[in-house]
C-alpha positions, 0 to 999 in steps of 0.5 A: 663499513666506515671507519671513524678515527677518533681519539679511542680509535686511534689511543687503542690502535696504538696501544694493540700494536705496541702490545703486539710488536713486543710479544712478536718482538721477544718471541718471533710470533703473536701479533695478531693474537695479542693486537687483535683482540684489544683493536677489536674493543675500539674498532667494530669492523672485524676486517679492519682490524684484521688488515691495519693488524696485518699491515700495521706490524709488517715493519716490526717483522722486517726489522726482525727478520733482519737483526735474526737473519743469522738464526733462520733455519731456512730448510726447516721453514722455508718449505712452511713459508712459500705454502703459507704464501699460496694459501694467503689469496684464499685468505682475504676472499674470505676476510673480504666476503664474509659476514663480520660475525661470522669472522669473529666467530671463526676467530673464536673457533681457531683461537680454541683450537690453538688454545687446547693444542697449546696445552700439549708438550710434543714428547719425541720426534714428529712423524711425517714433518716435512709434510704436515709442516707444508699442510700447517703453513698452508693453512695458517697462510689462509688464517692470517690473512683472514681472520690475523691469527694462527701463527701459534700453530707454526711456533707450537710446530717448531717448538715440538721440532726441538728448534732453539729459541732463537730459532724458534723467533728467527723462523717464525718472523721469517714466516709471519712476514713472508705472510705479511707481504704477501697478504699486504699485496693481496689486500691491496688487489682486493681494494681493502685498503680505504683512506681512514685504514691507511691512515691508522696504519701510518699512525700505529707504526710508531709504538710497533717500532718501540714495541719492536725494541722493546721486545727485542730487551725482553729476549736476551732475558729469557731461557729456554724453559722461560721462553715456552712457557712465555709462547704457551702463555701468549696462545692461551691469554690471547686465546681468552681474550678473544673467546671472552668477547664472543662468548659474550655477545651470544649470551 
């Protein structure tokens, strides 16, 4: 589908990633959930909001990456991340073979999931961690990279692991920009990647670098019962603000 860069396009681009830099900022996921949902209102091809989403917000989860490098609990997602990178090819065949609609359907359909699971506090230890935290990452690896969404699914893992905030941020951008890079190379193969896209990439990277600093003022703010329930919050508004959309095109 043919993008067309007008001024709404562009205005809401910029906005979507400003929005989401700084919710990925403070807390280490949450870009695509946020920026997706807005981008989707200006630009009617799913994929390519998926893919200027993806790509847009890479350099913000480096910059993140790097100022909490010292926070990565590495043996903890390390294992989570590599999984994630094997299911990313698997991911953009889908972005790239499937029916638009049916990609936002897909979006809707795992926002809903995320949503009801969010709703859950985890109490006591997780049985079988190890292996069900390989099995997440796989197949939030697929989700990002097709339909830029499912990272909540990580936090929410980490969170029920009893990992510290910071830990929690650090990890989840050590993950989302393994993801990112790979999906980022894989897009590439998949010849994704047009002139208009291109160019709403470069545009976009100025408010993901504000966003990014922003988000990083907003962190040092919060505690430990401030920053669940700002990650459970993020899950659930996301959450509404892309079933609302489907919803309503059905009816």
């Amino acid at each position: 589908m043919e993008l067309t860069l007008g001024f709404t396009v562009i205005a809401v681009a910029a906005l979507a990633l400003f929005l989401g830099c700084t919710v990925y900022s403070a807390t280490g996921f949450g870009i695509a959930m946020v920026a997706t949902p807005i981008a989707l209102l200006a630009i009617a091809d799913p994929q390519t909001a998926v893919v200027v989403v993806n790509t847009g917000g890479l350099s913000a989860g480096a910059l993140i990456a790097i100022q909490a490098r010292k926070d990565i609990p590495y043996r903890e997602i390390l294992p989570i991340a590599i999984a994630g990178a094997l299911g990313v090819s698997l991911g953009v065949a889908i972005l790239k073979f499937a029916d638009p609609d049916i990609i936002r359907i897909g979006i809707a359909a795992l926002i809903l999931f995320l949503a009801a699971l969010s709703l859950k506090e985890f109490q006591g230890e997780i049985p079988y961690a190890r292996v069900l935290g390989v099995l997440a990452g796989f197949a939030v690896g697929i989700c990002l990279a097709a339909f830029a969404v499912g990272g909540p699914l990580i936090a929410l893992f980490l969170l029920a692991r009893k990992l510290r905030r910071q830990a929690v941020r650090s990890a989840m951008a050590f993950y989302l920009l393994v993801i990112a890079a790979c999906g980022v190379g894989a897009y590439a193969v998949a010849d994704l990647y047009t002139a208009e896209r291109l160019t709403l990439v470069g545009i976009v990277l100025i408010p993901s670098f504000i966003g990014f600093g922003l988000g990083a003022l907003l962190i040092k703010r919060m505690n430990e019962k401030i920053f669940r329930y700002v990650v459970l919050g993020v899950v659930v508004l996301s959450s509404a603000g892309v079933l609302l959309p489907a919803v309503l095109k059905l009816i």
